[in-house]
N, C-alpha and C positions, 0 to 999 in steps of 0.2 A: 779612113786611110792613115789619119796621125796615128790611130792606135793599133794599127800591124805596124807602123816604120815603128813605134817605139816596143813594143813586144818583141821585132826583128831585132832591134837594139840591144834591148836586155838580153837577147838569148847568146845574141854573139858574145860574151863580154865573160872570160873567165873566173870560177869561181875556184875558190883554196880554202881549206881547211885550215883550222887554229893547230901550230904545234904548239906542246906543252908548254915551250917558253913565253908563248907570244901574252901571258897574264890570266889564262886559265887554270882551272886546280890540275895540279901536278898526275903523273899517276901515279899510285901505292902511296897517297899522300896518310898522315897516320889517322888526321880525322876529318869526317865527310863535310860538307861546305854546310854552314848550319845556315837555315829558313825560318827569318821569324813567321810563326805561323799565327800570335796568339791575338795580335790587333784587327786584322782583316775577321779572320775567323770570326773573334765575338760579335763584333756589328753584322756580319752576315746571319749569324744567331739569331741576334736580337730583332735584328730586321725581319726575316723568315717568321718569328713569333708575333711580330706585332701586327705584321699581312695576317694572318692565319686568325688573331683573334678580332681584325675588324673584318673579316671572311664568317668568320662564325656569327658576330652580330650582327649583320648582315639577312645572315638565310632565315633569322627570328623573324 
């Protein structure tokens, strides 16, 4: 029963969208929002490589 009143809750309760000003990127900004990509990425690498060859030592 809590979790329909609070479901009912959340559904009543307006939602709004970000205009540009509100500290999001602009539009026709000149350059795109840059992601560092390259720290996560490598430990997810390295990680993937190191499962795979204790996988492979494994099936010997």
């Amino acid at each position: 029963m809590a979790v329909a009143a609070l479901l009912l809750a959340c559904s009543l309760t307006p939602l709004h969208a970000q205009d540009p000003g509100s500290g999001g990127p602009t539009p026709g900004a000149p350059e795109p929002t840059a992601v560092p990509l390259d720290g996560g990425a490598s430990l997810l690498l390295a990680g993937g490589a190191t499962y795979a060859l204790n996988r492979l030592r494994k099936r010997r």
